[in-house]
C-alpha positions in Angstrom: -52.3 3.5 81.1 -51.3 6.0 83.8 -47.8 4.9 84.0 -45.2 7.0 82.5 -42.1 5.5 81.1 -38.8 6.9 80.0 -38.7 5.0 76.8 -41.6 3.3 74.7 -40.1 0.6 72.2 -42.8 0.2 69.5 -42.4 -3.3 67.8 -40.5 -6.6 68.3 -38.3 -6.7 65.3 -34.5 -7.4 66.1 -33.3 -3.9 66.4 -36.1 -2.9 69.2 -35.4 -6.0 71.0 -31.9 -5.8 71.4 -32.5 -2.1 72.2 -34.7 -2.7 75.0 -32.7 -5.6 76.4 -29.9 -2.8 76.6 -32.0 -0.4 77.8 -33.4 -2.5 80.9 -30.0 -4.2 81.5 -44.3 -20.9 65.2 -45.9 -21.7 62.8 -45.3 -21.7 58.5 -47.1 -18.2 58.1 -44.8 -18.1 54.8 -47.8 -20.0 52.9 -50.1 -18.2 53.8 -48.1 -14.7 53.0 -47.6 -15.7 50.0 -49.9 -18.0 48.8 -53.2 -17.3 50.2 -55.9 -19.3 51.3 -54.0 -22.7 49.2 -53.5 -25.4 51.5 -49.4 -26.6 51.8 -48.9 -29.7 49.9 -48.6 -32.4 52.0 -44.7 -33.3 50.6 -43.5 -30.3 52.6 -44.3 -31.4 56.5 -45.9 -30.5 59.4 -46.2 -26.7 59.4 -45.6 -26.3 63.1 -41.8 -27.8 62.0 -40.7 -24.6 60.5 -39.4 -21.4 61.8 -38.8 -19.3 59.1 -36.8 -16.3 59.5 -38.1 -13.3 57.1 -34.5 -11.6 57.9 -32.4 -14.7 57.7 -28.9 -13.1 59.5 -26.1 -15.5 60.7 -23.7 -14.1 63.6 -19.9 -13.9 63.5 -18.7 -15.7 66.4 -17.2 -12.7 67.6 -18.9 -10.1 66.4 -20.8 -7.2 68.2 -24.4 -9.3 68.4 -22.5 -12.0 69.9 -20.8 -9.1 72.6 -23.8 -7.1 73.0 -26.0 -11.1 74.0 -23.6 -11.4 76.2 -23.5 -8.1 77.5 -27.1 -8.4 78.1 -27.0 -11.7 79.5 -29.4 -12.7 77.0 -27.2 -15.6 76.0 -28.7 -17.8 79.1 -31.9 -18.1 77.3 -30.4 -18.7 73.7 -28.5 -22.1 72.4 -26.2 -21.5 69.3 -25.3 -24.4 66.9 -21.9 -23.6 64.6 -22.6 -23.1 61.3 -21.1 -25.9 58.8 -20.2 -23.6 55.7 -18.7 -19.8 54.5 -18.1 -19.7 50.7 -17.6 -17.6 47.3 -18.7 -18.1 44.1 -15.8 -16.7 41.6 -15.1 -18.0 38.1 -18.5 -19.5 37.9 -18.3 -21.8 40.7 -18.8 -22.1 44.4 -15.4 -22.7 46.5 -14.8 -22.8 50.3 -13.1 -19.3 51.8 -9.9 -19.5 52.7 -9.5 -17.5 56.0 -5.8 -17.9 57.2 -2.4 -17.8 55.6 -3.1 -22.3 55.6 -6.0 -22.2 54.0 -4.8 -19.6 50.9 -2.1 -22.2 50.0 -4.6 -24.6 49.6 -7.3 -23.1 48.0 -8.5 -23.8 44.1 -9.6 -20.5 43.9 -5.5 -19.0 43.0 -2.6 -20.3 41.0 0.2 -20.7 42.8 2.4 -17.7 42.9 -0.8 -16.0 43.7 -1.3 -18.1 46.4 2.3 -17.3 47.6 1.2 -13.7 47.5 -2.3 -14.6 49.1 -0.5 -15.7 52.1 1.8 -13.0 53.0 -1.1 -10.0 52.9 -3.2 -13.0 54.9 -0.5 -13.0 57.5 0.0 -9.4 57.4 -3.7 -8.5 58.6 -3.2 -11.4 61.3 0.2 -9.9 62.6 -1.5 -6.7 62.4 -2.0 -4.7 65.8 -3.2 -1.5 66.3 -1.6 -0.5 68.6 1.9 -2.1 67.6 3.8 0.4 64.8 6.0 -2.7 64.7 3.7 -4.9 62.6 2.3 -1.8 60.6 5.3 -1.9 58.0 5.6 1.4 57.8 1.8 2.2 56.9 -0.7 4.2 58.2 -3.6 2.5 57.8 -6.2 5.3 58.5 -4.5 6.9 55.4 -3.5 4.7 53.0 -6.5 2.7 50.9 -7.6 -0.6 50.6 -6.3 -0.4 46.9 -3.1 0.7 48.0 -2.6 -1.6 50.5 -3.4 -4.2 48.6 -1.3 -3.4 45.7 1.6 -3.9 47.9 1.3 -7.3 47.2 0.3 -7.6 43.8 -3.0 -9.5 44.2 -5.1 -9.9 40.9 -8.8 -8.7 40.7 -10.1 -12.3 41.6 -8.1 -12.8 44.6 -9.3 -8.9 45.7 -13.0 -10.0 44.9 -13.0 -13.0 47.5 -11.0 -11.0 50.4 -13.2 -7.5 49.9 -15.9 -9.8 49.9 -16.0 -13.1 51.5 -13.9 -11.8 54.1 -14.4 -8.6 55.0 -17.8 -8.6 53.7 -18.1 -5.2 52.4 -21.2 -5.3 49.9 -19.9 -2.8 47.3 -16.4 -2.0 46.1 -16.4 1.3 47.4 -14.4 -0.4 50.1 -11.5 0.3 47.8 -10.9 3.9 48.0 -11.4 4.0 52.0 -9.0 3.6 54.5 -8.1 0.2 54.5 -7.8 0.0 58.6 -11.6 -1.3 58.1 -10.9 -3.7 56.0 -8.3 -5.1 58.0 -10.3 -4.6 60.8 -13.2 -6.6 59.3 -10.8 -9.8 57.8 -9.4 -9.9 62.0 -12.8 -10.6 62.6 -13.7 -13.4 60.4 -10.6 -15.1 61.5 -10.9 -14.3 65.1 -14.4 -15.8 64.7 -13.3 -18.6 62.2 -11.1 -20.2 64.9 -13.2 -19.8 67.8 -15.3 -23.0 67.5 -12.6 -24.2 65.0 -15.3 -25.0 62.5 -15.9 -24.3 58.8 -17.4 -20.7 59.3 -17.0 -18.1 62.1 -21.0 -17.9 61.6 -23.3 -18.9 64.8 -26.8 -19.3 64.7 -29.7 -20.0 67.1 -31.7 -23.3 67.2 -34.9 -22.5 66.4 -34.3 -19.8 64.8 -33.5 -15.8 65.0 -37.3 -15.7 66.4 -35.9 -17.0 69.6 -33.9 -13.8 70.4 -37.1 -11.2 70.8 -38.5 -14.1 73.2 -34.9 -13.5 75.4 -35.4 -10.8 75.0 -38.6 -10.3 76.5 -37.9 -12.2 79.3 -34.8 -10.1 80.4 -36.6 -7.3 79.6 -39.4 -8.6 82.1 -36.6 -9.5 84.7 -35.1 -6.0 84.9 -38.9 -4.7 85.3 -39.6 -3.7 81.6 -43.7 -4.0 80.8 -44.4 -5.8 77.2 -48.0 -5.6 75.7 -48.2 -7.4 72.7 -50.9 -7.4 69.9 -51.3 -3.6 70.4 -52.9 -2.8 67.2 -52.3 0.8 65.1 -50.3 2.1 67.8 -50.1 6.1 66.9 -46.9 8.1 68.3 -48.2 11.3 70.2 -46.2 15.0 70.2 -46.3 17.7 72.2 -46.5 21.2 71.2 -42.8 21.6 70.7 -42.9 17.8 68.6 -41.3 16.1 71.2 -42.7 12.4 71.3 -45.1 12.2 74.6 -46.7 8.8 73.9 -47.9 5.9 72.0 -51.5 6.0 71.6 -54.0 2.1 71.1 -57.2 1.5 71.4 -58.3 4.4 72.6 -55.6 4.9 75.8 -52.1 6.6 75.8 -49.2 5.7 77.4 -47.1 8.4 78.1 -43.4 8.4 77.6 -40.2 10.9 77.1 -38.5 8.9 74.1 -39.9 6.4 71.4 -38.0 4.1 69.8 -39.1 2.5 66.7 -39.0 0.8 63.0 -39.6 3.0 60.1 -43.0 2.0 59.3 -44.2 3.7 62.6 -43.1 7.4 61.3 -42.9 7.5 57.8 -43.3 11.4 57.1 -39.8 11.1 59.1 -37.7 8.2 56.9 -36.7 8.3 53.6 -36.3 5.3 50.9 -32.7 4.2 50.1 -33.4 1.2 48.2 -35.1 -1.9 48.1 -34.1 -5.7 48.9 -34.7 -8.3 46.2 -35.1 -11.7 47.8 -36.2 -15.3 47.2 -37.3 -18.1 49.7 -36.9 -21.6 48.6 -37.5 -24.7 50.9 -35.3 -27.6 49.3 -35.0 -31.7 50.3 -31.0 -31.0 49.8 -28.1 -29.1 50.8 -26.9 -26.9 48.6 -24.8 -28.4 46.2 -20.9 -28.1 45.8 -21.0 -26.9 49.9 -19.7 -30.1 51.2 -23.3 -31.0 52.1 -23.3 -28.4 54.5 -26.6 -28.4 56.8 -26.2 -24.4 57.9 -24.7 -22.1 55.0 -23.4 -18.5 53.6 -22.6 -18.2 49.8 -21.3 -14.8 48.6 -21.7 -13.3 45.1 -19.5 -11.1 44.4 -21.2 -7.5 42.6 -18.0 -8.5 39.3 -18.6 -12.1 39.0 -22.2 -11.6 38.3 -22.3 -8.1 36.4 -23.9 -6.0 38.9 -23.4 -3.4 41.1 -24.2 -5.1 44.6 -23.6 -8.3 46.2 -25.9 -11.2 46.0 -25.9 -13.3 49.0 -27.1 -16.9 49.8 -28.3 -17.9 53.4 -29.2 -21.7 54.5 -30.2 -23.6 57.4 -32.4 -26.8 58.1 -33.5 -29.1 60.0 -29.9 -29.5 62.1 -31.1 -25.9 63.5 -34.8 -27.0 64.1 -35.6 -24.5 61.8 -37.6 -27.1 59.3 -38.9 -30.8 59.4 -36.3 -33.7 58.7 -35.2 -33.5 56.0 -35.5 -30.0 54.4 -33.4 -27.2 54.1 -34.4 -23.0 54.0 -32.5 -21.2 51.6 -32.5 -17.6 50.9 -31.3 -15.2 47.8 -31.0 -11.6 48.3 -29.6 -8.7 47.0 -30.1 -5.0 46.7 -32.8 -4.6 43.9 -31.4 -3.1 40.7 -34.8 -3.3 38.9 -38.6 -4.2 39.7 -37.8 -8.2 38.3 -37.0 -10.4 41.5 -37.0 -13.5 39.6 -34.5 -12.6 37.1 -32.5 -10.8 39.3 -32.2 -13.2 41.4 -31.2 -15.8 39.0 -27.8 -15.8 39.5 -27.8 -17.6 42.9 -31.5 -19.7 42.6 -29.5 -21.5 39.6 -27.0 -22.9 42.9 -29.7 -24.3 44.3 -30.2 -27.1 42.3 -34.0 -28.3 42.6 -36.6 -26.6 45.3 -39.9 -27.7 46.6 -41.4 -24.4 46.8 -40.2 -21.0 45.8 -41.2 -17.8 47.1 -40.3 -13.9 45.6 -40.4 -10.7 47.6 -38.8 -7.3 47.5 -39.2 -4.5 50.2 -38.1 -1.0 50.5 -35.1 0.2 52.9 -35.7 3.1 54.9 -33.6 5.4 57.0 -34.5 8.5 59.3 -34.2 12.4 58.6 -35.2 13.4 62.0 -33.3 14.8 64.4 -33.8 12.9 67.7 -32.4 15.2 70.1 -35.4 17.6 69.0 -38.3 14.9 68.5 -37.1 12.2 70.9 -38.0 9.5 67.9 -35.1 7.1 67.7 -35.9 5.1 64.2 -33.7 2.4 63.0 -32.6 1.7 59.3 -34.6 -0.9 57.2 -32.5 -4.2 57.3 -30.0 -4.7 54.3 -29.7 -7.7 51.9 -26.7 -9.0 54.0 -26.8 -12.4 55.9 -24.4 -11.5 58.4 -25.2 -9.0 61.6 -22.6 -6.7 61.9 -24.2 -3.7 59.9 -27.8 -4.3 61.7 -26.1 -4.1 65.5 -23.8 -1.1 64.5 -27.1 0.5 63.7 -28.7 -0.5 67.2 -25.2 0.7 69.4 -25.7 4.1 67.3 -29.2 4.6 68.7 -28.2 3.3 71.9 -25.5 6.0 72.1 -28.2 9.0 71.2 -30.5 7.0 73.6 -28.4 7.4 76.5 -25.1 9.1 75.8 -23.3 5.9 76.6 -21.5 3.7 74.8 -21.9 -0.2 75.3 -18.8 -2.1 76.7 -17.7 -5.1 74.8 -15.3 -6.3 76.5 -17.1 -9.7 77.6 -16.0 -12.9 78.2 -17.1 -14.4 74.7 -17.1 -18.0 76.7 -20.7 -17.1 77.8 -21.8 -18.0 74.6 -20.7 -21.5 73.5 -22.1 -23.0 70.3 -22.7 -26.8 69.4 -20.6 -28.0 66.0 -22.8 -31.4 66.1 
């Protein structure tokens, strides 16, 4: 390895990969993992069938991953499917999110002069423009609070739980005492995305899975000259004598190199833990129930309607996105771990399962880095969160790209470039 590069990305996790697309511009292992040497009974299928996702993420229609794919180009190697479903649990039970001022009139989830009320804030974040004073109402929105702004129009707690969360999809309630341009910001974009394939979700997702996108990845990385080598085992990050990174050390050679990008198990003296994901995997012969029979899914738990202090969020897809054999369905329940008991923990959402297969219980910890990459040259990203959407992951990979390059990516694309079966 003579070669010099500017940039070595170690790993092909989603973060690296989209990072080194920018930068250029199969198989059930889950039995195995988690069951050993047992063999898979025969009731679940072919294990070539399945693709599961370890960091099961949907995309907003028009959301940054979507803009920075496109961006990238990468979308000509991807096909999206809409996905079927976005709901809330409240009150004990699962209802549909209403997303625009239509859909809040009809929804079970308020009584009627709350409904009324509903409507008008609804229609106040659509109106709302930036760059308009006209449809602010008199409010600055970079001052006032969430709270605030919401008290304007008397909304109870319930109706506050489905918008902070189902809609703007903040995972705590410290959303509250922000300023609540964010928040509007963030319930833009799930209608923006809602209407886009004019489906029940503004969620997109690949067929075959979120594993397709570091293959895309790889192959624009190859077209704009980038070099992969895959199954480099132990690869050690090399510093100078001032600790700048130099090179990437396997098997014995060195490839040199003036930045490193990487995940936080590659330098762990320079991370620190700050928290851990609680999640179960079930594979099921059903949809969901009380979804509709949605094929493709999001269920959010609201921190108050379950007593705890984060979110819990459901994720599931099936066969429709060749992601499992005929007939079966993935679902996923995470959170972020309030105590070392996954299986109680999780309870909450496995009990909206109805009956599974197979279930499967894991926890890992969430990292984020202490360095300082402008005197290391180590760009590390954040562990991934218990979220099922993409938003937080990809704000994470333009803030490296930024320190990467000084540059900030433009996305303004033509969101046409990726277009997204609803059968």
């Amino acid at each position: 390895m003579d070669e010099e590069y500017d940039v070595i990305v170690l790993g092909t996790g989603l973060k690296e990969c989209i990072l080194s697309g920018l930068l250029s511009v199969d198989g059930l292992k889950l039995w195995k993992r988690f069951r050993g040497s047992d063999k898979p009974p025969a009731h679940l299928g072919a294990s070539r069938d399945y693709n599961v996702d370890m960091i099961p993420k949907f995309m907003m229609a028009n959301g940054i991953l979507v803009r920075t794919l496109i961006h990238t180009d990468v979308t000509k190697y991807l096909s999206f499917k809409a996905v079927d479903g976005s709901y809330v649990f409240n009150k004990g039970k699962i209802h549909k999110v209403p997303a625009t001022d239509m859909e809040a009139l009809r929804s079970p989830l308020m009584g009627f002069f709350e409904k009324r009320r509903a409507r008008k804030f609804i229609i106040y974040v659509q109106d709302y423009d930036e760059n308009d004073p006209k449809t602010h109402e008199g409010l600055d929105l970079t001052r006032v609070t969430t709270k605030e702004l919401i008290s304007k129009y008397g909304l109870d707690d319930n109706t506050i739980d489905f918008i902070g969360h189902a809609l703007a999809l903040h995972r705590d309630d410290r959303y509250l005492y922000e300023p609540a341009l964010d928040t509007v910001k963030r319930m833009k974009l799930y209608a923006e995305s809602l209407a886009r394939f004019q489906g029940g979700s503004p969620y997109i997702y690949p067929l075959y899975g979120l594993g397709e996108l570091p293959q895309a990845f790889a192959r624009l990385s190859a077209v704009y000259g980038g070099t992969y080598m895959l199954n480099k085992p132990e690869c050690k990050v090399e510093f100078d004598m001032e600790g700048k990174a130099c090179g990437v050390t396997s098997e014995g050679e060195t490839a040199r190199c003036k930045k490193v990008v990487c995940d936080p198990s590659y330098l762990p003296n320079k991370v620190r833990k700050v928290g851990k994901v609680a999640r179960a995997i079930a594979i099921m012969s059903h949809p969901i129930p009380n979804t509709d029979e949605s094929h493709s899914v999001q269920v959010i738990l609201p921190q108050k309607q379950i007593g705890r202090k984060s979110d819990m969020y459901l994720f599931c897809c099936s066969y429709s996105h060749n992601v499992a054999p005929k007939g079966k369905f993935i679902a996923f329940v995470s959170t972020e771990a309030e105590t070392d008991r996954p299986e109680v923990e999780l309870k909450p959402g496995i009990d909206l399962l109805g009956p599974v297969d197979e279930l499967f219980f894991e926890t890992y910890d969430r990292y984020e880095p202490v360095n300082e990459p402008s005197l290391d040259h180590c760009f590390i990203s954040a562990s991934y969160d218990a979220t099922t959407h993409f938003e937080s992951t990809v704000t994470d990979v333009h803030s490296m790209y930024t320190m990467i390059t000084g540059k900030t990516v433009d996305l303004s694309v033509d969101l046409n470039a990726a277009s997204a079966a609803e059968e």
